[in-house]
SEZAPA-538250 format. One line per field, with one value per atom (N, C-alpha, C): residue in three letters; residue number from 1; atom name; x, y, z. Coordinates in pm, whole numbers. Each point is the difference from the previous one (the first is absolute). Layout:
N
zake = c(ALA / ...)
guza = c(NUM / ...)
vexvex = c(CA / ...)
X = c(X / ...)
Y = c(Y / ...)
Z = c(Z / ...)
This chain:
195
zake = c(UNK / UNK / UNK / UNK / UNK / UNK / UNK / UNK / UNK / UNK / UNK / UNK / UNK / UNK / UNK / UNK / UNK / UNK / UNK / UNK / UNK / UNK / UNK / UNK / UNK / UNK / UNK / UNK / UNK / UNK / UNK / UNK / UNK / UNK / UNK / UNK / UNK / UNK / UNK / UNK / UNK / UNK / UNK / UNK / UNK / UNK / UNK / UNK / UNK / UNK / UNK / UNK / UNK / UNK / UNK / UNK / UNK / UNK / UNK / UNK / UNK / UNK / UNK / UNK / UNK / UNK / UNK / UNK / UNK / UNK / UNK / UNK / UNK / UNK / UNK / UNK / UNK / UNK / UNK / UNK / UNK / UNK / UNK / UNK / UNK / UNK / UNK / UNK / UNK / UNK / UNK / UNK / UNK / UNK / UNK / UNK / UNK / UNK / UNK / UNK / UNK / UNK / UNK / UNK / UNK / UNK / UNK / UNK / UNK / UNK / UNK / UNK / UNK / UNK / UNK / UNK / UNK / UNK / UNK / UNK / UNK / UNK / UNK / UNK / UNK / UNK / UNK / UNK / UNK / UNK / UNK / UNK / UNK / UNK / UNK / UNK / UNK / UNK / UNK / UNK / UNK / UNK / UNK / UNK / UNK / UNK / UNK / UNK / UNK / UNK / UNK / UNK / UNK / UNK / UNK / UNK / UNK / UNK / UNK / UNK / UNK / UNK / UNK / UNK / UNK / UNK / UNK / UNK / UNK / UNK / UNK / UNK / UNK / UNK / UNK / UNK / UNK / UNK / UNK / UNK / UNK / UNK / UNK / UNK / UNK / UNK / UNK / UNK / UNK / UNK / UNK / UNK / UNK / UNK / UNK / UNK / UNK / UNK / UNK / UNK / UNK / UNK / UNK / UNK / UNK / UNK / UNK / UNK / UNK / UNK / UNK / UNK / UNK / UNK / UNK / UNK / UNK / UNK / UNK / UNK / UNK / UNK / UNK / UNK / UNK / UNK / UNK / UNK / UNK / UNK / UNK / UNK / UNK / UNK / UNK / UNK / UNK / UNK / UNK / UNK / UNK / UNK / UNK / UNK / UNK / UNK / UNK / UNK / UNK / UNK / UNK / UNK / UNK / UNK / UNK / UNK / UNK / UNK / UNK / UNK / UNK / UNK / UNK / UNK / UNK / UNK / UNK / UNK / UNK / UNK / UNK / UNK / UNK / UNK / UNK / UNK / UNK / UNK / UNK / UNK / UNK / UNK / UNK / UNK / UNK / UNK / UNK / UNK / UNK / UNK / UNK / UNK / UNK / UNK / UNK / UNK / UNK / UNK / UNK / UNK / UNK / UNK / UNK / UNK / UNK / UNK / UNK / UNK / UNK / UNK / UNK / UNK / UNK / UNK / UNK / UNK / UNK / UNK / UNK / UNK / UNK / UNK / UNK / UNK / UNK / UNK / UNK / UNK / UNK / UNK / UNK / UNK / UNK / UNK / UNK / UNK / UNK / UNK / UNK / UNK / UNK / UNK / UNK / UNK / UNK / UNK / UNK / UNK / UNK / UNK / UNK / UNK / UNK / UNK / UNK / UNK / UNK / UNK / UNK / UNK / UNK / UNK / UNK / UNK / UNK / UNK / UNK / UNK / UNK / UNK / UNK / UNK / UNK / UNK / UNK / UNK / UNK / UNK / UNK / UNK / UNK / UNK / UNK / UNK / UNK / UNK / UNK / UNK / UNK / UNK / UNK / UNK / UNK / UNK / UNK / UNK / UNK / UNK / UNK / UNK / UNK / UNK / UNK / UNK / UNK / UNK / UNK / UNK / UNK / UNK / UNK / UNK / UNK / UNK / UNK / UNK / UNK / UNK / UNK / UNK / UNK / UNK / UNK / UNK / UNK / UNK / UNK / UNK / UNK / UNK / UNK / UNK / UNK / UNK / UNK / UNK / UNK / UNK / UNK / UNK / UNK / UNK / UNK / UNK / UNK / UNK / UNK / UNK / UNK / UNK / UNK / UNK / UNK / UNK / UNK / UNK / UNK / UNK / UNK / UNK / UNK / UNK / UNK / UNK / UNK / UNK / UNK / UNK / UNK / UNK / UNK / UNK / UNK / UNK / UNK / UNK / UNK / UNK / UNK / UNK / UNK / UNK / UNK / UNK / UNK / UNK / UNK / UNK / UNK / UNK / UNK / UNK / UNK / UNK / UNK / UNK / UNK / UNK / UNK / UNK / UNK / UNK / UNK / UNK / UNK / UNK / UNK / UNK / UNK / UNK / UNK / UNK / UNK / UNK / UNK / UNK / UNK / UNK / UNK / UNK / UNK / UNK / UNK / UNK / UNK / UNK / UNK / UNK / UNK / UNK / UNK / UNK / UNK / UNK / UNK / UNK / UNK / UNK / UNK / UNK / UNK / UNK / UNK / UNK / UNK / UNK / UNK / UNK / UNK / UNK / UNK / UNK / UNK / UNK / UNK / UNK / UNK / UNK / UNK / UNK / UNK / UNK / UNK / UNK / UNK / UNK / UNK / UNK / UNK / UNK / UNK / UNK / UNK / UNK / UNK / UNK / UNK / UNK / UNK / UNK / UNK / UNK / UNK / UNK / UNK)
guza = c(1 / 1 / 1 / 2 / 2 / 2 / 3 / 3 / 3 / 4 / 4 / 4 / 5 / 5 / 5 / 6 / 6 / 6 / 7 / 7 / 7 / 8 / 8 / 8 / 9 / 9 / 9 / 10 / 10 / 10 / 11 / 11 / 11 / 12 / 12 / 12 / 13 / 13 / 13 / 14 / 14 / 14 / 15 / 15 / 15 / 16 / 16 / 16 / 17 / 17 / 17 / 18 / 18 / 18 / 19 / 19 / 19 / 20 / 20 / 20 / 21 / 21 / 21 / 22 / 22 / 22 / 23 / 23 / 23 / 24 / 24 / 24 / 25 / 25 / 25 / 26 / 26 / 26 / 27 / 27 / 27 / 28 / 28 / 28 / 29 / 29 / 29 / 30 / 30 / 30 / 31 / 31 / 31 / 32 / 32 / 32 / 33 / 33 / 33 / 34 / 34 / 34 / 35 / 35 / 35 / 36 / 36 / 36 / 37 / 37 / 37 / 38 / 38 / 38 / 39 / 39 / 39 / 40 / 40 / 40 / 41 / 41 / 41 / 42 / 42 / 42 / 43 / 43 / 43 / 44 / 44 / 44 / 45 / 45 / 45 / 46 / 46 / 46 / 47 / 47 / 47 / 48 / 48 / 48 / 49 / 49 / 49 / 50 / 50 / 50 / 51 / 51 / 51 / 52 / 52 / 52 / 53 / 53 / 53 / 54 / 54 / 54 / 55 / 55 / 55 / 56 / 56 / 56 / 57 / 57 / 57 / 58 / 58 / 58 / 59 / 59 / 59 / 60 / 60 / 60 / 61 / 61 / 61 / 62 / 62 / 62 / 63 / 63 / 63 / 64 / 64 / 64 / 65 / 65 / 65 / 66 / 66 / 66 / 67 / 67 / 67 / 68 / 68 / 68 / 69 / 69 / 69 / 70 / 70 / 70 / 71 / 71 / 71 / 72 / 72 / 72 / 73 / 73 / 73 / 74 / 74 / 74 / 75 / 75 / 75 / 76 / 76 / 76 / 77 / 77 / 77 / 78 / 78 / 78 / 79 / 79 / 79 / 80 / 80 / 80 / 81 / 81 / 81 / 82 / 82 / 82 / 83 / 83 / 83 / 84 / 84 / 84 / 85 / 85 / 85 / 86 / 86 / 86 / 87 / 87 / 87 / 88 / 88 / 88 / 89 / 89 / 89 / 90 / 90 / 90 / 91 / 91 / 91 / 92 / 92 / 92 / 93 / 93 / 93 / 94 / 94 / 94 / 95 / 95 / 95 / 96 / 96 / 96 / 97 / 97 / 97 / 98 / 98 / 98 / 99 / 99 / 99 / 100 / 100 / 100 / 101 / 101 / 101 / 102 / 102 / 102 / 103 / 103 / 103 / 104 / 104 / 104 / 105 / 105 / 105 / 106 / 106 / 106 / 107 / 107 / 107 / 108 / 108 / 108 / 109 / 109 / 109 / 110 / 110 / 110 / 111 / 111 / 111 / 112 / 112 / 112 / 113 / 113 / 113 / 114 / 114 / 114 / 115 / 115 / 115 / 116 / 116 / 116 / 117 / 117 / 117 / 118 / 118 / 118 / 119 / 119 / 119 / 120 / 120 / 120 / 121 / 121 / 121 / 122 / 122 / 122 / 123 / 123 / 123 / 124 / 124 / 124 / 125 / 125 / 125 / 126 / 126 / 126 / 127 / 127 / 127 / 128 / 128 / 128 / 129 / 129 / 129 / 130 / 130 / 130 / 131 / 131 / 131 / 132 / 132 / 132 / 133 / 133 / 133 / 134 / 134 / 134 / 135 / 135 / 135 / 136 / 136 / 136 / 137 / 137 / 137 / 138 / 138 / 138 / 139 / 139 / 139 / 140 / 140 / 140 / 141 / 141 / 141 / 142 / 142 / 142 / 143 / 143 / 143 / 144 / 144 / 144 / 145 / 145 / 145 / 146 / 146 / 146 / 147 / 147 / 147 / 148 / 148 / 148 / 149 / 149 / 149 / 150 / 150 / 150 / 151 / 151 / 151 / 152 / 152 / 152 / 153 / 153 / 153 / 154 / 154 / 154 / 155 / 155 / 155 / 156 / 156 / 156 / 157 / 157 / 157 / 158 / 158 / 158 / 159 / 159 / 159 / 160 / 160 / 160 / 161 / 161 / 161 / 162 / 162 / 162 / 163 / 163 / 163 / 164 / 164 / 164 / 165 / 165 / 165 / 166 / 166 / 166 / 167 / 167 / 167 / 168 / 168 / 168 / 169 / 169 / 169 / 170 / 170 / 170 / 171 / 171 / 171 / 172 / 172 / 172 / 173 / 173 / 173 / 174 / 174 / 174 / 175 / 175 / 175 / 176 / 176 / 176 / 177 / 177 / 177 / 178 / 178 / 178 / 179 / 179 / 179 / 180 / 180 / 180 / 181 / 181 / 181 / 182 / 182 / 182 / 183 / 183 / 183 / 184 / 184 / 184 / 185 / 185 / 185 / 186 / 186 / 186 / 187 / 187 / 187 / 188 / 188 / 188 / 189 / 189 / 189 / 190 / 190 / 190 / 191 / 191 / 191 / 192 / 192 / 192 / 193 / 193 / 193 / 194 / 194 / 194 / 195 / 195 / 195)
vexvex = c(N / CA / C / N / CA / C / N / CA / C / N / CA / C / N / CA / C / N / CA / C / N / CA / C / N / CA / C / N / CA / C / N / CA / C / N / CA / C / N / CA / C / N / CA / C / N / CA / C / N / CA / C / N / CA / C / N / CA / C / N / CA / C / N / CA / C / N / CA / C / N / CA / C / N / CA / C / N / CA / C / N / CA / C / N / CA / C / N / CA / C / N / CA / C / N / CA / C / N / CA / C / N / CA / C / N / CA / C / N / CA / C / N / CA / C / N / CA / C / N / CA / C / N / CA / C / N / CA / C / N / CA / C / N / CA / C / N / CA / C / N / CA / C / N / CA / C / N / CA / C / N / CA / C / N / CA / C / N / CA / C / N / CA / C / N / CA / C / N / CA / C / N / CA / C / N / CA / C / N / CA / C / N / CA / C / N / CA / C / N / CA / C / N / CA / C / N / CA / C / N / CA / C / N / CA / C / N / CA / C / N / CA / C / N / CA / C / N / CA / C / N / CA / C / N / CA / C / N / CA / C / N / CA / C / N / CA / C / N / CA / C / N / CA / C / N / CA / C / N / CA / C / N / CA / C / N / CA / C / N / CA / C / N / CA / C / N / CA / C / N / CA / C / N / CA / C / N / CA / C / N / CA / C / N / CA / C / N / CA / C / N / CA / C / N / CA / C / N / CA / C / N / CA / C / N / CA / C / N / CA / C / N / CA / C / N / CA / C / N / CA / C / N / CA / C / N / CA / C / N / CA / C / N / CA / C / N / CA / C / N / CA / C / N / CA / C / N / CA / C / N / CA / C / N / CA / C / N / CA / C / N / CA / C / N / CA / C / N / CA / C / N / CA / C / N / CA / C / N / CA / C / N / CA / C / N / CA / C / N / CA / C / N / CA / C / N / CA / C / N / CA / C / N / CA / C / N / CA / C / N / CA / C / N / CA / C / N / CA / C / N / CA / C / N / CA / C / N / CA / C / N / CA / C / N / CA / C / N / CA / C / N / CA / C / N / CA / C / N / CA / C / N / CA / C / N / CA / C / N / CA / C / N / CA / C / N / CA / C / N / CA / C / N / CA / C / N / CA / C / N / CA / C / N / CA / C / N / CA / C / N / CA / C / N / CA / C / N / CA / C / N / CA / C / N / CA / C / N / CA / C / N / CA / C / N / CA / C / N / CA / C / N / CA / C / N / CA / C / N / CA / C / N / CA / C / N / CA / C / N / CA / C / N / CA / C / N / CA / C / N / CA / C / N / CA / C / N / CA / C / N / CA / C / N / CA / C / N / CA / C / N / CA / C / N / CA / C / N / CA / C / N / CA / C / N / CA / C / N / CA / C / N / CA / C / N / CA / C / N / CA / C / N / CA / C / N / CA / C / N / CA / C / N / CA / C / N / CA / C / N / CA / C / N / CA / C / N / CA / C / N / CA / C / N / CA / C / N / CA / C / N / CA / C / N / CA / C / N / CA / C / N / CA / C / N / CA / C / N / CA / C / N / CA / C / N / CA / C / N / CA / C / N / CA / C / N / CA / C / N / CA / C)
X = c(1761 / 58 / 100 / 92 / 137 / -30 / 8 / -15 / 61 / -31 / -1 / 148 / 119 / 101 / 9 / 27 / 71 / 129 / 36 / 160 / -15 / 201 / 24 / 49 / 45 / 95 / -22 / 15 / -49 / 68 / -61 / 104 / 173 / 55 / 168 / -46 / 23 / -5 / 86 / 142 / 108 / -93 / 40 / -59 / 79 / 126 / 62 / -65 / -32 / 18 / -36 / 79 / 2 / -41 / -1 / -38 / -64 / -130 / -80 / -70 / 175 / -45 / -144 / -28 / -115 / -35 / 39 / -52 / -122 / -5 / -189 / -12 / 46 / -65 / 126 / -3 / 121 / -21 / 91 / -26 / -69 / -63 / -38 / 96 / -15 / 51 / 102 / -7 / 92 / 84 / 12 / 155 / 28 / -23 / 95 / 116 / 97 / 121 / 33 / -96 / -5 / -145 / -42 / -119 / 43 / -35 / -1 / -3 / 15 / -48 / 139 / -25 / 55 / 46 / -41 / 56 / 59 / -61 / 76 / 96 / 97 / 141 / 42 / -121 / 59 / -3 / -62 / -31 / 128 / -11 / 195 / 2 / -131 / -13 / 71 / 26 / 125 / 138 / 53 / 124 / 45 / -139 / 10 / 4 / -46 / 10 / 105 / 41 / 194 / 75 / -20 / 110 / -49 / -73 / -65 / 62 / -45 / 55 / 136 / 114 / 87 / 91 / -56 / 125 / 0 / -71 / 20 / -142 / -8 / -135 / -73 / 150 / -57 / 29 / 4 / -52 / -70 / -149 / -133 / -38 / 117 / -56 / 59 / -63 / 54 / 28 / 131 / -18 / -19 / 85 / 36 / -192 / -47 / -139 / -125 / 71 / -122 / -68 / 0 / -98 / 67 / -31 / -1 / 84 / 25 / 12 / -70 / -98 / -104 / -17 / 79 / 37 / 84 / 115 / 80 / -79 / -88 / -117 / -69 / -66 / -72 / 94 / 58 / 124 / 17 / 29 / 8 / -35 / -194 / -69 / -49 / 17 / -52 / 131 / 135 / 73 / -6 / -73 / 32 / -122 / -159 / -108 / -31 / -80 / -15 / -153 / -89 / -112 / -84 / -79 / -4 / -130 / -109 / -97 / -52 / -115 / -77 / -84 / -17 / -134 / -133 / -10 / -94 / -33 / -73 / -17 / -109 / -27 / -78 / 28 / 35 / -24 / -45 / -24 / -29 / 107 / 85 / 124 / -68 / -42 / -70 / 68 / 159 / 80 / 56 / -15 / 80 / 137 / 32 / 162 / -13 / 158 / 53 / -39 / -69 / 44 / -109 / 61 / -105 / -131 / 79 / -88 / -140 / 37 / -143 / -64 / 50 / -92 / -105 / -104 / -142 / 10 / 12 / -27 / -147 / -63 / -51 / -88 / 103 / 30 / 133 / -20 / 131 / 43 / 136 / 31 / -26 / -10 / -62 / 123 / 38 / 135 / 28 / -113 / 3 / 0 / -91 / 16 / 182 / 59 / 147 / 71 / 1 / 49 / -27 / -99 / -93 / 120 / 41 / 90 / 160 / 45 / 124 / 18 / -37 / -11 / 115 / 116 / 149 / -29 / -74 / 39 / -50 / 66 / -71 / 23 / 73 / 8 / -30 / -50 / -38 / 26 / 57 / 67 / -80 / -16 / -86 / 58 / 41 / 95 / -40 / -128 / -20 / -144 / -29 / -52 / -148 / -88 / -138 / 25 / 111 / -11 / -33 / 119 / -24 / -162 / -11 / -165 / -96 / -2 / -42 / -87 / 136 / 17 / -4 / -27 / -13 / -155 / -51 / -159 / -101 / 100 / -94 / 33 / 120 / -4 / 59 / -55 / -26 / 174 / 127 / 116 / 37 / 78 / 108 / 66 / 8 / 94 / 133 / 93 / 141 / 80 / 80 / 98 / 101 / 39 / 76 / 139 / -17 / 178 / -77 / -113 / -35 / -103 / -64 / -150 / -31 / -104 / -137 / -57 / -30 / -115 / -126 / -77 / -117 / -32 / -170 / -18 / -38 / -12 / -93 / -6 / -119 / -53 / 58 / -19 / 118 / 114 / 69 / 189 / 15 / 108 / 67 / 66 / 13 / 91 / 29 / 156 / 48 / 23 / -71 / -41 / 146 / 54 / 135 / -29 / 5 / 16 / 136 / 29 / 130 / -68 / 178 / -70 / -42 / -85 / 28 / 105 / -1 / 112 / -30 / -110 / -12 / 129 / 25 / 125 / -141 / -101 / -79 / 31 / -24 / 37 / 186 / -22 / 159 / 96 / 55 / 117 / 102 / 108 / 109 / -25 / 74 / -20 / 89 / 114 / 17 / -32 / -93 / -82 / -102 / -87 / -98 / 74 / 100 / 66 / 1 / 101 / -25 / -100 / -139 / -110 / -48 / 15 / -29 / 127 / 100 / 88 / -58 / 11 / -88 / -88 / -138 / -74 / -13 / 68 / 39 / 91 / 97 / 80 / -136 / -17 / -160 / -90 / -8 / -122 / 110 / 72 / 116 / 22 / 4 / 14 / 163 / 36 / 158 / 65 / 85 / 65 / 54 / 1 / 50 / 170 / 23 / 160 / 39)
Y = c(10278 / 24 / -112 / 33 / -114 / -91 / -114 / -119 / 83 / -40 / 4 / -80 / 55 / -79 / 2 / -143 / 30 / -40 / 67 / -21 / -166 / -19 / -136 / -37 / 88 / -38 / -29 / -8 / -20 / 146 / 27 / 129 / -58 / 64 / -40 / 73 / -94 / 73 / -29 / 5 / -63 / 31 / -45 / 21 / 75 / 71 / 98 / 130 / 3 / 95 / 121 / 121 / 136 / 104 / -81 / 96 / -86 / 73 / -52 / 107 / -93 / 68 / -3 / 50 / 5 / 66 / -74 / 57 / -16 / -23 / 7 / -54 / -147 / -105 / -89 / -98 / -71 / 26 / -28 / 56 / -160 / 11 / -147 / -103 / -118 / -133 / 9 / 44 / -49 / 108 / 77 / 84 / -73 / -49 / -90 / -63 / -17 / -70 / -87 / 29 / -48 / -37 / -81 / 13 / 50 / 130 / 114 / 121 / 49 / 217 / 9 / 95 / 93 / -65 / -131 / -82 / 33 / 116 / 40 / 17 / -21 / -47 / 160 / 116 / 141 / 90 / -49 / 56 / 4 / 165 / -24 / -55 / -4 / -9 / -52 / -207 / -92 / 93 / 57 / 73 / 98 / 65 / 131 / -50 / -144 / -77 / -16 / -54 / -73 / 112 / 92 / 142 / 60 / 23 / -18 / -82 / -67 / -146 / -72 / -7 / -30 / 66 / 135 / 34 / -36 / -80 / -80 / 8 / 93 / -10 / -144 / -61 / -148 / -85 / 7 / -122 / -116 / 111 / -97 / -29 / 45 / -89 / -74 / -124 / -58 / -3 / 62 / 60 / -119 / -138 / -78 / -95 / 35 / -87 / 145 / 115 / 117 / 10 / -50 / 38 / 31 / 16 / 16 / -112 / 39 / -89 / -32 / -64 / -6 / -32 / -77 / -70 / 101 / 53 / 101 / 114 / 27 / 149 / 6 / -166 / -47 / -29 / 12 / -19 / 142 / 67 / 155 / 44 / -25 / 70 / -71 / -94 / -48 / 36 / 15 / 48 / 141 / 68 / 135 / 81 / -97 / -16 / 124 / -40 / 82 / -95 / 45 / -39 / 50 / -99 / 51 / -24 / 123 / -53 / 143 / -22 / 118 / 7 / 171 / 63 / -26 / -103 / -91 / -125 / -64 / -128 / -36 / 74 / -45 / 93 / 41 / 172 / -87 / 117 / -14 / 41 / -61 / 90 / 28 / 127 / 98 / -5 / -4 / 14 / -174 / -92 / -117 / 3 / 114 / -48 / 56 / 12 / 4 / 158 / 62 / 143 / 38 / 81 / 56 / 82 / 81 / 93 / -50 / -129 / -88 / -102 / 2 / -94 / 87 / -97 / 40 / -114 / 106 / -114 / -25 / -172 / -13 / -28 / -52 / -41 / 31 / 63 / 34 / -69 / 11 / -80 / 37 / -83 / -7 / 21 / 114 / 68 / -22 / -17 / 8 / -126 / -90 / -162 / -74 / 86 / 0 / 4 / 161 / 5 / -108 / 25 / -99 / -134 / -38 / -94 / -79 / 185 / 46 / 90 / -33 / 123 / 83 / -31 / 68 / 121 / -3 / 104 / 139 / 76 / 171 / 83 / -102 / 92 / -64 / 67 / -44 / 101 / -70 / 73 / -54 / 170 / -53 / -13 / -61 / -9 / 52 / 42 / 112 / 79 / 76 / 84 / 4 / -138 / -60 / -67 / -52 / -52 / 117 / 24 / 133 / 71 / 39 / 86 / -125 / -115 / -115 / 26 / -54 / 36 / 104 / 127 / 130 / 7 / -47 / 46 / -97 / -115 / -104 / 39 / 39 / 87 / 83 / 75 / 175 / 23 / -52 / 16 / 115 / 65 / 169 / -52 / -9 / -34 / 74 / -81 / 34 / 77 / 89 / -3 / -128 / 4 / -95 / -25 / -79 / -10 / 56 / 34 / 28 / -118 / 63 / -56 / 83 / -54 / 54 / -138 / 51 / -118 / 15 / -115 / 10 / -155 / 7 / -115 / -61 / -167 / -127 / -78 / -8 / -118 / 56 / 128 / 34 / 32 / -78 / -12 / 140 / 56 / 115 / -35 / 55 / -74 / 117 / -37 / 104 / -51 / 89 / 8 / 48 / -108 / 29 / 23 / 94 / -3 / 19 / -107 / -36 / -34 / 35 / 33 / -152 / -15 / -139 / -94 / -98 / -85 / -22 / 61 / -39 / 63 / -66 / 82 / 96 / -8 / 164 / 114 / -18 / 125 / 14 / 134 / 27 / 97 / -148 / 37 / -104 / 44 / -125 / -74 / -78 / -119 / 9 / 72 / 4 / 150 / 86 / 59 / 36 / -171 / -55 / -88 / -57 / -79 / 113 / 115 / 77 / 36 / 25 / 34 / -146 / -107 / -143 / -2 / 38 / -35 / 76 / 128 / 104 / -32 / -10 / -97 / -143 / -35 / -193 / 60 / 124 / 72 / 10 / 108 / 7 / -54 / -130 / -93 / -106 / 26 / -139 / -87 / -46 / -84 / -16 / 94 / 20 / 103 / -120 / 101 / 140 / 83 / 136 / -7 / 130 / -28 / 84)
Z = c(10777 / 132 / 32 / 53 / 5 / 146 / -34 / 131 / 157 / 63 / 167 / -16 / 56 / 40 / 160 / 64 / 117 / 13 / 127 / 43 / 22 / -40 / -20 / 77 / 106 / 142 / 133 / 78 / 119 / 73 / 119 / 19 / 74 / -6 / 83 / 93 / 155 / 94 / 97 / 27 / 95 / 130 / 63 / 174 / 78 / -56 / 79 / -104 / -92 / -93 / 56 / -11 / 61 / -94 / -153 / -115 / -114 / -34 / -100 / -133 / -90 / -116 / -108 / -53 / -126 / -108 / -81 / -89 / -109 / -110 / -60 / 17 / -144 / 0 / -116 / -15 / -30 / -171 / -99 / -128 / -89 / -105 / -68 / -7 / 28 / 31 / -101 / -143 / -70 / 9 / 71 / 48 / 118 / 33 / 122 / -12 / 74 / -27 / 125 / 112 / 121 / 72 / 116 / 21 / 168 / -7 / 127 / -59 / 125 / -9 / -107 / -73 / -115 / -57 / -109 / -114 / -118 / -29 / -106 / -57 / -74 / 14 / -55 / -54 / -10 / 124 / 100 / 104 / 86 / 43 / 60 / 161 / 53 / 164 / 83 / -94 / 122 / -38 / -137 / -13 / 87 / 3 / 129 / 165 / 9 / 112 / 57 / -162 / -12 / 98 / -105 / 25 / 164 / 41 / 151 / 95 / 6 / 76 / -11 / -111 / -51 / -49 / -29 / -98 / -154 / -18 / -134 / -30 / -143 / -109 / -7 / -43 / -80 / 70 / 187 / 79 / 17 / -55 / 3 / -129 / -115 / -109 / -51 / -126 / -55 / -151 / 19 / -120 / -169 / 61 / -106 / -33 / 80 / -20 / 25 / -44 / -33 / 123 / 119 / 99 / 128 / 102 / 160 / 94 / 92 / 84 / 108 / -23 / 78 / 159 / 14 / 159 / 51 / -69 / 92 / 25 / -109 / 36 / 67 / 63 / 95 / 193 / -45 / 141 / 22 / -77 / 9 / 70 / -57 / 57 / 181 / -47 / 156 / 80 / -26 / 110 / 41 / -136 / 46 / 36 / -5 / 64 / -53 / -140 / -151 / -38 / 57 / -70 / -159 / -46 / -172 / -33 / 2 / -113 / -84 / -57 / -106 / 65 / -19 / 67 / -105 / -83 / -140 / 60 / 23 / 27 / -184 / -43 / -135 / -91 / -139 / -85 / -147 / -73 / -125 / -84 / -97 / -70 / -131 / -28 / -73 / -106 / -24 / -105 / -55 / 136 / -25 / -5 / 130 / 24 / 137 / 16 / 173 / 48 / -104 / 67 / 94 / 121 / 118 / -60 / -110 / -63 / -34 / -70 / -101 / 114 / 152 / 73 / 58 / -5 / 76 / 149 / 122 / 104 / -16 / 51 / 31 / 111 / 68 / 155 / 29 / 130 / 105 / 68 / 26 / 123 / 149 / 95 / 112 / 99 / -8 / 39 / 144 / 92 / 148 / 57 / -119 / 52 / -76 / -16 / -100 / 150 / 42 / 121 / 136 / 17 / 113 / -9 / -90 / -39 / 69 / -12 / 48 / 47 / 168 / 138 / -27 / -54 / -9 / -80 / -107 / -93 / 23 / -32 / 41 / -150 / -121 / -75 / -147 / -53 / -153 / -93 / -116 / -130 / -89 / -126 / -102 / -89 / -129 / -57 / -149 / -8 / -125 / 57 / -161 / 89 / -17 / -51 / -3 / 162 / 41 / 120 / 153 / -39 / 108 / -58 / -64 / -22 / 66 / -29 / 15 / 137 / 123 / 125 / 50 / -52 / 55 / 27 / -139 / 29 / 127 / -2 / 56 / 152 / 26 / 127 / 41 / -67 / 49 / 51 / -94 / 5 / -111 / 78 / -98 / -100 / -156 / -49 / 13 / 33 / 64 / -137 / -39 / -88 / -28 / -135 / -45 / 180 / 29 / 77 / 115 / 60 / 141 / 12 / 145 / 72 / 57 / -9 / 134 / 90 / 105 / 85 / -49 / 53 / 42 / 57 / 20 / 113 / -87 / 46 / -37 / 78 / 55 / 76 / 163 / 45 / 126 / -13 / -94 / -50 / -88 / 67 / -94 / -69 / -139 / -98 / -82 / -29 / -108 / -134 / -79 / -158 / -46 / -92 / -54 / -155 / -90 / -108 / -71 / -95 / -112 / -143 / -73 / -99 / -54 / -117 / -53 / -60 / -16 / -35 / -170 / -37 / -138 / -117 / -70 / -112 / -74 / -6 / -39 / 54 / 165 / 90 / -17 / -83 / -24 / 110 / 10 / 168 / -2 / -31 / 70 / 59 / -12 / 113 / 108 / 23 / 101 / 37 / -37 / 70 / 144 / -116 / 87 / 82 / -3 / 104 / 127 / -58 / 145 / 19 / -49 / 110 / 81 / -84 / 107 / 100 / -25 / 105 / 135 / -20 / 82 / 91 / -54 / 68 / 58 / -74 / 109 / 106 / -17 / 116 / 164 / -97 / 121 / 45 / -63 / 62 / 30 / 41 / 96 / -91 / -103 / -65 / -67 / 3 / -12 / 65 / 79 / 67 / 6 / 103 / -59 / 19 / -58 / 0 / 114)
């Protein structure tokens, strides 16, 4: 049976944040190229950020030292009040890699003491689709179609369930695809301006 891993992060929680993304659980240490949410240097998420927020894919990366830009991804998000964690606080990786498919949760995240956090937020995005199932069962939430939502409650608070697609280069979709369904939704949860 494969060791008990836990998460290595603390959660990101800006104090304006109006949207709190999640997804599983972060992939094994030695795919990292950064220490924060989505390290992976195959993972398209800050690119789709870039192209979101900027205009520009390769904003938030670096391309000449293989990794991220970590401080500008972190300014980002606190200006554009973008909170970040996994619906995993512990899993088992069954296969010994990043994929959603081969994790066993063990422990969940504590989704309401997440919110409880940041009175602002009303909306949360799942960013694959162990996350969203994740958060559906634990409360009694509709899984949304790819590029929609649904509500439901936690803790009193109505909140709308955003499902997008993933940022992984497995899930096969352009990248500026998935840029427009994140643009979309940061449209609708205030986070970027509308036109």
């Amino acid at each position: 049976m494969p060791e008990i891993e836990y998460h290595p992060l603390r959660p990101f929680l800006p104090h304006n944040a109006r949207l709190l993304m999640l997804g599983s659980f972060p992939p094994p240490r030695q795919r990292w190229c950064m220490d924060f949410f989505y390290p992976n240097r195959s993972n398209m998420m800050w690119e789709v950020m870039g192209q979101v927020f900027f205009a520009d894919a390769q904003r938030l990366v670096d391309a000449e030292h293989k990794t991220f830009r970590k401080e500008d991804i972190i300014a980002m998000l606190n200006e554009k009040g973008i909170a970040i964690f996994d619906t995993a606080t512990a899993v088992r990786r069954l296969q010994g890699n990043a994929s959603d498919k081969f994790l066993e949760v063990v422990e969940k995240t504590d989704i309401a003491a997440l919110l409880r956090q940041i009175p602002h937020c009303h909306d949360v995005v799942c960013t694959g689709q162990k996350a969203t199932e994740t958060l559906c069962s634990d409360y009694g939430a509709q899984q949304p179609h790819m590029g929609e939502s649904t509500t439901f409650e936690i803790d009193g608070r109505t909140m709308r369930l955003h499902r997008m697609p993933s940022t992984s280069r497995a899930f096969p979709m352009p990248l500026t695809k998935k840029a427009a369904y994140y643009e979309k939704m940061m449209r609708q949860v205030g986070c970027l301006d509308q036109d």
